[in-house]
N, C-alpha and C positions, 0 to 999 in steps of 0.2 A: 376388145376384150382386154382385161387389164391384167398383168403378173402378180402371182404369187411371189410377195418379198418378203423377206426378216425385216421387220420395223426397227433391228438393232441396226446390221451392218447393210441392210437394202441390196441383198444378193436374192437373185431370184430360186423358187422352188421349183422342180419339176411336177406338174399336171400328176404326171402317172403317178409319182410318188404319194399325194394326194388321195390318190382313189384305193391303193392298197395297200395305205397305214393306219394307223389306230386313230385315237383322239387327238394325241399330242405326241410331235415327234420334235430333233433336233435339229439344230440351222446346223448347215456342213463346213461354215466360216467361223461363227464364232461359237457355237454348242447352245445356243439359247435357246431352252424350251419354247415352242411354238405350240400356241392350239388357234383354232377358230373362234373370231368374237360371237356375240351374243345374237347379234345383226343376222349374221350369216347362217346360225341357226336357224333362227325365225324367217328368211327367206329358204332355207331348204323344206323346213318343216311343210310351208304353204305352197310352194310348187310340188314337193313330192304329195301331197296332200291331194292337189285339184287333178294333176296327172294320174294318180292312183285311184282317185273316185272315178277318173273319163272311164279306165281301164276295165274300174269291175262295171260298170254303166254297159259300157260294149261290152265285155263279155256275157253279161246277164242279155244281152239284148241278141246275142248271137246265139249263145249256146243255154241259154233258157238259166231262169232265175233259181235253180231250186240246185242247179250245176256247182252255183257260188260256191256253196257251205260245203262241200265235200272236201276231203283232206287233197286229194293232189292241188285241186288250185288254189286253198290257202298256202300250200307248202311253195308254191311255183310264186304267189303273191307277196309272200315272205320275202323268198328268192330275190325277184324280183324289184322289191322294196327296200332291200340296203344297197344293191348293187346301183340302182338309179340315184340313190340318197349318197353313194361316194363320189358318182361321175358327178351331180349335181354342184357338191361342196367342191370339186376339182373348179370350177366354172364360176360360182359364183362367191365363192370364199375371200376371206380378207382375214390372215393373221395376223396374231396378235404376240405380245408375253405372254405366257400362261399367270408369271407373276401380277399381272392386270386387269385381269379378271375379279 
């Protein structure tokens, strides 16, 4: 598993910090805007994708298809779907400059 670094000064980021910040946050060495490349989007985009289709798959297949479309489990799906989509970018992320984008 490889470290989250500043491509400026190649100081590592912490994980957790990752999972409960915004889009773009600062390097704690030199101040340099950091966000996520483009890569790393389009890899979270398609894991959290095929993970969240297995999810409604099984649950439709457990608690009956018609269960889906009701408000608590799009709300818990919601839930759900940004909290695995921060742990995800924790994991498979690679920042960037924001100016590089």
């Amino acid at each position: 598993m490889k470290k989250l670094t500043c491509p400026r000064c190649r100081v590592a980021y912490p994980r957790w910090r990752v999972v409960v910040s915004r889009g773009a946050f600062d390097c704690f060495s030199c101040g340099a805007t950091l966000t996520f490349s483009r890569d790393t989007v389009r890899k979270v985009g398609a894991i959290g994708g095929v993970v969240l289709f297995g999810t409604v798959t099984l649950g439709g297949m457990i608690g009956g298809f018609e269960r889906i479309w009701t408000w608590q489990f799009l709300l818990a799906f919601v839930a759900i779907s940004v909290i695995l989509g921060q742990i995800v970018k924790a994991f498979v992320g690679v920042l960037v400059l924001r100016d590089d984008i």
